[in-house]
C-alpha positions as CSV (number, residue, x, y, z in Angstrom):
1,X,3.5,56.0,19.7
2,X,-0.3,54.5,20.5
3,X,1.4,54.0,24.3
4,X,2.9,57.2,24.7
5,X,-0.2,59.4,23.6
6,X,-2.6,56.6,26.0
7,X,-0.4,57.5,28.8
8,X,-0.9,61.3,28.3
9,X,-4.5,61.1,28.0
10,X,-4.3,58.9,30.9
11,X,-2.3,61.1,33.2
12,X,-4.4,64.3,32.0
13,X,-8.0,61.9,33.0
14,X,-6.5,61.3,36.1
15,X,-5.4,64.9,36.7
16,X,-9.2,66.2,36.2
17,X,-10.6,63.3,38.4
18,X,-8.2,64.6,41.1
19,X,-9.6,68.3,40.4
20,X,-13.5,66.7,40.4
21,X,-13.3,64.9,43.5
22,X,-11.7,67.9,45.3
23,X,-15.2,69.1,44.2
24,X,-17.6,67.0,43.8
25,X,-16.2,64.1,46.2
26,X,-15.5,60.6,44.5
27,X,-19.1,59.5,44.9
28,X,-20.4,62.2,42.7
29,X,-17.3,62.7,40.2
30,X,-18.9,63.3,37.2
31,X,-15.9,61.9,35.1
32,X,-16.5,58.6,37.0
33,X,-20.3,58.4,35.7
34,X,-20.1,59.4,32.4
35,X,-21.6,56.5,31.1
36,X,-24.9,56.5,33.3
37,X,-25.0,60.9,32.9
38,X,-25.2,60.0,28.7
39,X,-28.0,57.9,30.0
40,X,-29.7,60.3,32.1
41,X,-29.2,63.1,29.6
42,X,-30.7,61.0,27.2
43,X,-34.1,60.8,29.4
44,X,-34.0,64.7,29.4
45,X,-34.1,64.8,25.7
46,X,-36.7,62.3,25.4
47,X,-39.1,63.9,28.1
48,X,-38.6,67.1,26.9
49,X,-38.7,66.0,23.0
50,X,-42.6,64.6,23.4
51,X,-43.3,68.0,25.1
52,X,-42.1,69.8,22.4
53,X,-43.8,67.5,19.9
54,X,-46.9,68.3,21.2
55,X,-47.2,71.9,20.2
56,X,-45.0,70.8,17.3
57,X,-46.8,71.6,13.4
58,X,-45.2,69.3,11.0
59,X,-46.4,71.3,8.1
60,X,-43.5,73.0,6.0
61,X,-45.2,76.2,6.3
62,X,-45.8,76.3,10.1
63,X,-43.0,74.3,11.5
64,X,-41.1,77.6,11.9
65,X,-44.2,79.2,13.1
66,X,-44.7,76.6,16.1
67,X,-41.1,76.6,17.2
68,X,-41.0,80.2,17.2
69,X,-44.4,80.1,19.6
70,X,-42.8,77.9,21.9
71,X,-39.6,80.1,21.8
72,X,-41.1,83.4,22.8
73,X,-44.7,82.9,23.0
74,X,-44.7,80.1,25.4
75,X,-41.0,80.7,27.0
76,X,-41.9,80.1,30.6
77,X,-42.3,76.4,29.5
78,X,-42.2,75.5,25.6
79,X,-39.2,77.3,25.7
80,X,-37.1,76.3,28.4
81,X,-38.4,72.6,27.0
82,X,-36.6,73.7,23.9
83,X,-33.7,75.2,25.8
84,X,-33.1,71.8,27.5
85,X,-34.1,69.8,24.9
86,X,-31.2,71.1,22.9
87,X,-28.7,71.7,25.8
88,X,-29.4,68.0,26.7
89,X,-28.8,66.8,23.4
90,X,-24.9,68.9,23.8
91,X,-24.3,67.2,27.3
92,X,-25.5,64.0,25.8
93,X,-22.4,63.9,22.6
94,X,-20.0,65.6,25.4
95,X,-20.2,62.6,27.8
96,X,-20.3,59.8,25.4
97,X,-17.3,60.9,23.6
98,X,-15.4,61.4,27.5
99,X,-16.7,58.0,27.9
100,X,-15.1,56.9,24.7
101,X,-11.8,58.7,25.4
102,X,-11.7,57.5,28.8
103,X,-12.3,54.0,28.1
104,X,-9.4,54.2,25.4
105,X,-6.9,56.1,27.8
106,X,-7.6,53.9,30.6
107,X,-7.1,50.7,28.4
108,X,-10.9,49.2,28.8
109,X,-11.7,48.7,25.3
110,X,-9.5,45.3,24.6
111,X,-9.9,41.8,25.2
112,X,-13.4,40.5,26.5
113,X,-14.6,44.5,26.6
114,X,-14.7,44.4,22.6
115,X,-18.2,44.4,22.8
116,X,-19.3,47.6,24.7
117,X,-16.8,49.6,22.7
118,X,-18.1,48.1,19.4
119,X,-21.8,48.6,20.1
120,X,-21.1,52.3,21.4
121,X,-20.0,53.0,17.4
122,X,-23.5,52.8,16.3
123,X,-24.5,54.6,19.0
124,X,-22.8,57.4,18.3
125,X,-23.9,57.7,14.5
126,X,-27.6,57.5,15.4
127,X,-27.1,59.9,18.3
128,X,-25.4,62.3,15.7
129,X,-28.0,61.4,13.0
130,X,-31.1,62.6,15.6
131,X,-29.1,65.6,15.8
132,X,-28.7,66.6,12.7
133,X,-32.6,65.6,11.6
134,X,-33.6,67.7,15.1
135,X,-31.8,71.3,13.0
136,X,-34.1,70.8,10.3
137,X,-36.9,70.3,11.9
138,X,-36.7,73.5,13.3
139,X,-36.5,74.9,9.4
140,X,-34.9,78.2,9.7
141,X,-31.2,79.4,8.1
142,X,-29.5,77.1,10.6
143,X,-32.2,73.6,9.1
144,X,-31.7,75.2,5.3
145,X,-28.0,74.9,5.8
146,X,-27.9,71.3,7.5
147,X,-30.5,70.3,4.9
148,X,-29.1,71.4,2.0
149,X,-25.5,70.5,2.4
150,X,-26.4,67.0,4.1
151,X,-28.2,66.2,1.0
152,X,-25.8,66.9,-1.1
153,X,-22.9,64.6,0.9
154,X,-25.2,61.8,0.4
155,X,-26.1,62.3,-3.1
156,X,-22.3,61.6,-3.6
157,X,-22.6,57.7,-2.4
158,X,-23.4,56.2,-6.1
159,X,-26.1,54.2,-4.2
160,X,-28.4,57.2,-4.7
161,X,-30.7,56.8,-7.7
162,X,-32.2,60.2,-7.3
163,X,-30.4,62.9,-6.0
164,X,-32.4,64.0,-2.5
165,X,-30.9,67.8,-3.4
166,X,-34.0,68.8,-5.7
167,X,-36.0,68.3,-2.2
168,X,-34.2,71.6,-1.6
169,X,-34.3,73.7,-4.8
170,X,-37.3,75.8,-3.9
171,X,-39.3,76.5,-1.4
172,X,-42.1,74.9,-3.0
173,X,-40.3,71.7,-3.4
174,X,-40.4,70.9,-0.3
175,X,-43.0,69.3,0.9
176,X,-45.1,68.4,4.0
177,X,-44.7,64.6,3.2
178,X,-41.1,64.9,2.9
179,X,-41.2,66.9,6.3
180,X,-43.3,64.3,8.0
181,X,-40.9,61.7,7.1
182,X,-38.0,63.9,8.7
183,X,-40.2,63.5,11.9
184,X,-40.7,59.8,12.1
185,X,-36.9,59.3,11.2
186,X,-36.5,62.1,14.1
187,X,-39.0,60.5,16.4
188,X,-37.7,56.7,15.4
189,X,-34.3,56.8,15.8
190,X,-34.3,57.4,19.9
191,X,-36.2,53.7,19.8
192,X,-33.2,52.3,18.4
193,X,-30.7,54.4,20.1
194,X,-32.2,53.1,23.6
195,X,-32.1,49.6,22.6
196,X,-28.4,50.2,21.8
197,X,-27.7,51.6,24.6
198,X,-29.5,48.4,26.7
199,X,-27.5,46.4,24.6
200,X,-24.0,48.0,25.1
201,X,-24.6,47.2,28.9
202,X,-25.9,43.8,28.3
203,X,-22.3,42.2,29.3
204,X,-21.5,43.7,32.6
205,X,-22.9,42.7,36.4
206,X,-24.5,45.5,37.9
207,X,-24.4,47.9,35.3
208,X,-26.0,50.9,36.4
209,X,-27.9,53.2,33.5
210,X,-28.6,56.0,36.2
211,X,-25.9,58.2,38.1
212,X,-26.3,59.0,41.3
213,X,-29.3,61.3,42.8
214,X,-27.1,64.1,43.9
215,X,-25.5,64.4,40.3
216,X,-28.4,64.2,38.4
217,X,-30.0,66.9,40.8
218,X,-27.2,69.4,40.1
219,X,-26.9,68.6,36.0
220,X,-30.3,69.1,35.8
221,X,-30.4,72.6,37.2
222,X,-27.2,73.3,35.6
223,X,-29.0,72.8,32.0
224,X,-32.2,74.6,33.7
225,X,-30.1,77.7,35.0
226,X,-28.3,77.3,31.0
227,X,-31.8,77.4,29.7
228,X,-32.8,80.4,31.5
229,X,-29.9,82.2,31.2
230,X,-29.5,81.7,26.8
231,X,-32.3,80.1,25.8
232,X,-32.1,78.2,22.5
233,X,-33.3,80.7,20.1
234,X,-33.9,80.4,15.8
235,X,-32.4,81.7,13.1
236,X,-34.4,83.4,10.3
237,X,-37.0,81.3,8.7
238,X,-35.5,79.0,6.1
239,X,-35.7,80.4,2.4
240,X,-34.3,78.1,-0.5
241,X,-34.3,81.4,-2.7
242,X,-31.6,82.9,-0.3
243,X,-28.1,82.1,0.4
244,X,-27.3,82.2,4.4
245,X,-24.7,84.1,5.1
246,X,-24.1,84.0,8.9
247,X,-24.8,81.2,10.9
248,X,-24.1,79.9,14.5
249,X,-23.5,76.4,14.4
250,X,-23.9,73.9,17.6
251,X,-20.3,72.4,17.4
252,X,-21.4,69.3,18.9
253,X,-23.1,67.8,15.9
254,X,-22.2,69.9,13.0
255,X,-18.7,70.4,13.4
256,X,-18.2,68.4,10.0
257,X,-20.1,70.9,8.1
258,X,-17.5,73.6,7.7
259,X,-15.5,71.1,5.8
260,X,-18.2,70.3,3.5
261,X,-17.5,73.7,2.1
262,X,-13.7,73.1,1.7
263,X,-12.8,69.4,1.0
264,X,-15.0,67.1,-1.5
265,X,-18.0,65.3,-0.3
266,X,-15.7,62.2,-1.3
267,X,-13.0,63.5,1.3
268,X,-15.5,64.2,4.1
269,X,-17.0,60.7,3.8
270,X,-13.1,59.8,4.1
271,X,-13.2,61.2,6.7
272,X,-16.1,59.8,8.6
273,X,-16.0,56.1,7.3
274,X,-12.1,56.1,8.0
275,X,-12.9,57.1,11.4
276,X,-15.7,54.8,12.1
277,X,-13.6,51.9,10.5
278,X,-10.6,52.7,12.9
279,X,-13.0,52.9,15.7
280,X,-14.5,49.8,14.7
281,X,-11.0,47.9,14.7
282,X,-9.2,49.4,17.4
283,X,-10.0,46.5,20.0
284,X,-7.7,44.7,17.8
285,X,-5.0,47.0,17.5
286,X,-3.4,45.7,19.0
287,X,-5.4,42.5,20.4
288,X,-4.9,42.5,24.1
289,X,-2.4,39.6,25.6
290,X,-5.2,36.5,26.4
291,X,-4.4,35.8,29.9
292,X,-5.5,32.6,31.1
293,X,-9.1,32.3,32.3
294,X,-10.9,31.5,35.8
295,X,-10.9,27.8,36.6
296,X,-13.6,26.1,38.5
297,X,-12.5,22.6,40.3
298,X,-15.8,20.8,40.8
299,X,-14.3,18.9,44.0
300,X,-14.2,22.5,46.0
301,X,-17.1,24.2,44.3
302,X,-20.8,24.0,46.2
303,X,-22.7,25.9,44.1
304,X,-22.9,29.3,46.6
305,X,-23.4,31.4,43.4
306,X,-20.8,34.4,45.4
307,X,-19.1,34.5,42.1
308,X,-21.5,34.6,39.7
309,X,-23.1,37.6,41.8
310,X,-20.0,39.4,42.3
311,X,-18.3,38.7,38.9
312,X,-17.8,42.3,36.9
313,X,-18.6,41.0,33.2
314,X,-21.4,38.2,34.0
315,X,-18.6,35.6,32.9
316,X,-19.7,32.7,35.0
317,X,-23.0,30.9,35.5
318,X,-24.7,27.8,37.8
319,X,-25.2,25.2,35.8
320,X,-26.5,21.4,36.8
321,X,-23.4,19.1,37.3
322,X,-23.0,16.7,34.8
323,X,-19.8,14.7,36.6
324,X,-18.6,13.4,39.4
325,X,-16.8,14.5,42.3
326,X,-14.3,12.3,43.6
327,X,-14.7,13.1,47.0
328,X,-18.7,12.8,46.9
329,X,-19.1,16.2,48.3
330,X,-21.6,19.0,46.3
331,X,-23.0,16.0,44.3
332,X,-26.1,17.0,43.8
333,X,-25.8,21.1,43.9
334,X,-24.8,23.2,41.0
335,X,-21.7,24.1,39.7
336,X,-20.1,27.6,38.6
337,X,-19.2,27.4,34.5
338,X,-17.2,30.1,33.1
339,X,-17.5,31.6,29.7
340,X,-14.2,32.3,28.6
341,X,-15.2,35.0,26.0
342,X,-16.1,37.5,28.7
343,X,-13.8,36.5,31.5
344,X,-11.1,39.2,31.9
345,X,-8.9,37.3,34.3
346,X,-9.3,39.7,36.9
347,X,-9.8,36.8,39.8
348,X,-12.4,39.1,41.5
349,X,-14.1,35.5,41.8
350,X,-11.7,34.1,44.0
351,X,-12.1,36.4,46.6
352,X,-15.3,35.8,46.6
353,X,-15.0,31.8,47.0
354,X,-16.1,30.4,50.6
355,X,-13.1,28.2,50.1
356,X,-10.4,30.4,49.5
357,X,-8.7,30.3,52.5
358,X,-5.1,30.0,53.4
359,X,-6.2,28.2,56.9
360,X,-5.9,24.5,55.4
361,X,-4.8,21.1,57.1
362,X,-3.1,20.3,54.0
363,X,-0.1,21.8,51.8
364,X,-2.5,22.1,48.9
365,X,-4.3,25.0,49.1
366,X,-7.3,24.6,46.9
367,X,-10.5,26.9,46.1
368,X,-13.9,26.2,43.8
369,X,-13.1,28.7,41.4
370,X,-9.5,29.8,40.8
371,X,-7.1,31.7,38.0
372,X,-4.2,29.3,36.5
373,X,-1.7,31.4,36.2
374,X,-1.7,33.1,39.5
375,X,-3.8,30.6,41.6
376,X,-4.3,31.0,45.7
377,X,-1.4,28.3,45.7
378,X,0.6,31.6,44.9
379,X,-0.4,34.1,47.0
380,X,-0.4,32.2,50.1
381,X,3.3,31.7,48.9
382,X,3.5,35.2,48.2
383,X,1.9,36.0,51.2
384,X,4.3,33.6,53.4
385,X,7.6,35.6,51.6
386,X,6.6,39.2,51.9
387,X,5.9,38.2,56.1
388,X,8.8,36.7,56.5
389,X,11.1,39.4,55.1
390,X,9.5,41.9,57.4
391,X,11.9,43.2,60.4
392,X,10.8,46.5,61.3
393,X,9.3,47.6,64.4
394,X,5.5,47.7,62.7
395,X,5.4,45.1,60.3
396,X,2.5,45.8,57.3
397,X,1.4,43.8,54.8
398,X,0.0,45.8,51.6
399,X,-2.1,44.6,48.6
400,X,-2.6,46.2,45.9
401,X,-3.6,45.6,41.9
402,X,-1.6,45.5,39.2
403,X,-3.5,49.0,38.0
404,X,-3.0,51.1,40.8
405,X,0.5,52.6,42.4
406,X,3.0,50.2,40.9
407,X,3.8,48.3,44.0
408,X,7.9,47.8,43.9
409,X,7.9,51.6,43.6
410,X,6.6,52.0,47.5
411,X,10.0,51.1,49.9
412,X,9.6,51.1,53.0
413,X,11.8,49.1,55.8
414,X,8.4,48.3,57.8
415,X,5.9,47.1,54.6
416,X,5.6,44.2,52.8
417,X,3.7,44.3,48.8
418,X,1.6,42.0,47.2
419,X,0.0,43.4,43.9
420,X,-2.7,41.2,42.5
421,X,-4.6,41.4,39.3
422,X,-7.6,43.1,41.1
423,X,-7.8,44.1,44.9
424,X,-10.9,42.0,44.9
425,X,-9.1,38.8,44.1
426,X,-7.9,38.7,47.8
427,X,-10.4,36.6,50.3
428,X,-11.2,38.3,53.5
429,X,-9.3,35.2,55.3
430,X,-5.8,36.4,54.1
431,X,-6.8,39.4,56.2
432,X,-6.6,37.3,58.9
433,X,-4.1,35.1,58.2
434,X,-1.6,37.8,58.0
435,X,-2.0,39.0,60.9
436,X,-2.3,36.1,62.8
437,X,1.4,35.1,61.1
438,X,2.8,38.1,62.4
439,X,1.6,41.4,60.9
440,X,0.8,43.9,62.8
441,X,-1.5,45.7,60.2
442,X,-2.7,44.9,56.5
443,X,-2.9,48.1,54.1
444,X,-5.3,47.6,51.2
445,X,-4.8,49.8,48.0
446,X,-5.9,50.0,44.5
447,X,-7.4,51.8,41.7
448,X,-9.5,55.2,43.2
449,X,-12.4,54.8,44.8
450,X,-15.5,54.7,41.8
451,X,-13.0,53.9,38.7
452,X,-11.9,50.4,39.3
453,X,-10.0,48.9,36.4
454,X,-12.2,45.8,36.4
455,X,-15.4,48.0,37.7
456,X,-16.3,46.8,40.9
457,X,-13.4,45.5,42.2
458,X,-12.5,48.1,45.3
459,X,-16.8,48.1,46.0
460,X,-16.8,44.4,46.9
461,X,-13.5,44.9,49.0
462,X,-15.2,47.6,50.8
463,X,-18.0,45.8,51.1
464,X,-16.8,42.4,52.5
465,X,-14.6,44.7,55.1
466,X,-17.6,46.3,56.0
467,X,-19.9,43.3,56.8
468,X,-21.9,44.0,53.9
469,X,-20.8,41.3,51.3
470,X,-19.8,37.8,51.6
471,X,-17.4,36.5,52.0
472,X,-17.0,38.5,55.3
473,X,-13.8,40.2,57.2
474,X,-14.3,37.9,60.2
475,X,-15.9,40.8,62.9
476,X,-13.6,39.9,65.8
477,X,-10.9,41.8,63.6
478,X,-10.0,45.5,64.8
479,X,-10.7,48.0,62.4
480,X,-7.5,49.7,63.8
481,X,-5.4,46.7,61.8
482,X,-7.0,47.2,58.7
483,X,-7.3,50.3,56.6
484,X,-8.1,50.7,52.8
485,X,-6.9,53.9,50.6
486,X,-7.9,53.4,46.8
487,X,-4.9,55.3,44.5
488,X,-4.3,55.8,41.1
489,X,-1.2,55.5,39.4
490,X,-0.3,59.2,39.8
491,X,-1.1,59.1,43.6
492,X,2.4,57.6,44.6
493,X,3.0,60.0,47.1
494,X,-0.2,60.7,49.0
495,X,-0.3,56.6,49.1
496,X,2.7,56.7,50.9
497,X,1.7,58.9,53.3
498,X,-1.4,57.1,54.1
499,X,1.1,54.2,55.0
500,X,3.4,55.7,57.0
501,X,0.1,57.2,59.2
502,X,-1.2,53.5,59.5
503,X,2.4,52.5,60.4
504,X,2.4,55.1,62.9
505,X,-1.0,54.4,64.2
506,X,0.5,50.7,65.2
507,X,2.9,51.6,67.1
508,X,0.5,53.7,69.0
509,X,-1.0,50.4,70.5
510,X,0.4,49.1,73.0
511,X,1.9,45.6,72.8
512,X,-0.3,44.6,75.9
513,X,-3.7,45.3,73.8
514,X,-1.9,44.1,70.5
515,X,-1.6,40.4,72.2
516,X,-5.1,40.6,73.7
517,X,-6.3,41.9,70.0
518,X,-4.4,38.5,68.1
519,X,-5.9,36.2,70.7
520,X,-9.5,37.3,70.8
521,X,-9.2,37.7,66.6
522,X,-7.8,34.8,65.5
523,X,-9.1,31.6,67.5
524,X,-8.4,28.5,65.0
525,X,-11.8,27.6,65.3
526,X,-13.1,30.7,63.3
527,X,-10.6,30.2,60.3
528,X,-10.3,26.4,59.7
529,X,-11.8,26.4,56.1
């Protein structure tokens, strides 16, 4: 049941990022930076927060007063401050819980990632606990409402000595100490909610907090054009002696309220701590298959630090060598150590090892860092089989990952597949190898572009194709031979096609220039590792 309604969500994610990058391009997909636009919505809520604080009276008797200046008085600034402020907060509580669901659809919650999902749970109570403070602040209907009924849900917890209601039974029972000690919680809380949110990203290499310019640009006049358009106006001024009768709530943070009215305050905290509880233990529900971890074999490891940089989840260090090597080499440099409670097994570091290279004197195939269970031993085996049963006229070699277009579904006469754990686990050299054993071409494919199963996965492959990254595609190689097209599961067919046009694009050279392309490539004297 858990499987079938993850592969639903999954398929309808992967339907709107289709939709998104028709629009926005894959670079500026919001659904592929939802984490860094929480972040970036979160600025605009702070910046505009201290602006509003400023003309802000904390008094009970003026609060209403001041926000009401700002509101019409002072629109052409206060106001659309106000207007963003609250707009900012929505967008906020819209992308965090798209980042929650996505990372549950998508399966990135499990395993070694146990620890950004657990710390976003906190997160999202204190995000919706500076909500709910920020309403009565504002003290109007829409505040007397939140006030009095949130005072009432905690009074049920038996922890409560004295019940917080009686703040609320008149209007002269509330006071301005009370109401400054609304503000500090109000004012506090974002402190903790951005070390949270340093926190939750504490774990991953390269984490970025801000989404790119271009996004942020357009969000921002989105909320600004939103602002102008319906400003964030008040209710009537809060009166304890009255009843509200018609309110309009902001179904982002008080959604919960309406049941209040309905169920028991014992139900709705049910309700809430249930939830929280389930979110809390859904890592573990089930716990993810442990797959073996990265090895390091001191003999082939010199200490380059390409793994460490290029490793998604910061699971591997430099550390001073303690041993010895039995071949006296890399003595006295450093050696990568691996912390297996954040490696994933995704073998991104083996295609970043100088010495992962299938061009060896010897049968053994070694590297510094490898993964046990499906070691470089493998896929230059692999890598041998899939070349040899190639008979076409073009003959293409494709690698994929395990998370993009399941490779055994794409037969064709003239390909070859090799699906690894992560396109990144391949070394440039295989590149060459391949084609210097016979291919005329070597397809790389995996998840999209910007929504790599093991985060940065297809960046580094670009990258090291590109010259920008080491380990490098050796330059002598023609771009012609080697083409990339990131796919998602649900992009069986357009994959395909992409093939079949590289396929074609190989037989357009001629077998004169193919020769001359193999010899001025692939000299032995570039590839000996």
């Amino acid at each position: 049941m858990l499987k079938l309604f993850q592969d639903t969500g999954h398929r309808a994610f992967l339907f709107a990022d289709r939709l998104a990058n028709a629009i926005f391009g894959s670079k500026w997909n919001p659904l592929y930076h939802l984490g860094t636009m929480a972040f970036f919505f979160f600025y605009i809520v702070l910046v505009s927060g201290i602006y509003i604080y400023i003309f802000y009276d904390t008094s009970v008797v003026d609060a209403y007063t001041s926000v009401e200046y700002m509101t019409h008085e002072q629109w052409y600034l206060a106001g659309i401050m106000r207007s963003l402020h609250r707009y900012a907060s929505d967008a906020m509580v819209a992308t965090m819980v798209l980042h929650l669901l996505r990372g549950f659809f998508f399966d990135r919650y499990r395993g070694a990632r146990w620890f950004s999902w657990t710390t976003g749970i906190p997160m999202l109570v204190i995000v919706f606990a500076i909500g709910i403070t920020g309403y009565w602040l504002v003290w109007d209907q829409l505040g007397q409402f939140v006030a009095v009924r949130t005072s009432e849900w905690i009074d049920w917890l038996p922890i409560i000595a004295e019940p917080t209601a009686r703040n609320f039974l008149t209007n002269t029972s509330v006071t301005d100490l009370f109401f400054r000690l609304l503000v500090v919680i109000h004012v506090g809380l974002p402190l903790m909610l951005l070390g949270l949110m340093l926190l939750h990203v504490t774990r991953l290499n390269d984490a970025k907090i801000n989404p790119p310019a271009g996004l942020a640009i357009g969000a921002t006049v989105a909320l600004v054009v939103l602002s102008l358009v319906k400003p964030a106006v008040s209710h009537e001024a809060a009166d304890l002696g009255t009843l509200p009768t018609q309110l309009n709530l902001d179904w982002f943070y008080l959604f919960i309220y309406p049941l209040m009215d309905r169920w028991s305050m014992g139900a709705v905290w049910a309700l809430v701590g249930g939830g929280l509880l389930l979110l809390a233990l859904m890592p573990w529900m089930p716990p993810k298959r442990r797959e073996p971890v990265a090895v390091v074999y001191p003999d082939d490891c010199s200490g380059c630090n390409l793994c460490v940089v290029d490793c998604p989840y910061e699971a591997i260090m430099l550390e001073a060598r303690t041993g010895t090597t039995s071949t006296g080499r890399y003595q006295h440099l450093p050696i990568a150590v691996v912390d297996e409670s954040k490696c994933v097994s995704c073998g991104i570091c083996t295609g970043s090892c100088p010495s992962s290279t299938p061009f060896r004197q010897t049968d053994e195939i070694r590297t510094g860092i490898d993964m046990s269970h499906r070691n470089i031993q493998d896929l230059h085996a692999a890598t041998r089989e899939a070349l040899a049963k190639l008979t076409g006229q073009t003959k293409v070699l494709v690698y994929g990952c395990d998370y993009g277009v399941e490779m055994s579904k794409v037969v064709q006469a003239e390909v070859a597949m090799i699906s690894l754990p992560c396109t990144g686990a391949l070394p440039p050299s295989f590149i060459v190898y391949a084609l210097r054993q016979g291919a005329d071409g070597v397809f790389l494919t995996g998840c999209r572009s910007g929504d790599c199963f093991h985060r940065l996965g297809n960046d580094w492959v670009d990258q090291r194709i590109t010259h920008h990254r080491k380990p490098y595609l050796k330059r002598s190689v023609p771009h012609e031979r080697v083409r990339r097209y990131w796919a998602a599961t649900s992009d069986h067919k357009q994959l395909v096609n992409e093939i079949e046009s590289f396929c074609q694009s190989l037989r357009d050279i001629s077998p004169a220039d193919a020769t001359t392309e193999a010899q001025d490539v692939l000299p032995d004297s570039e590839t000996r590792g």
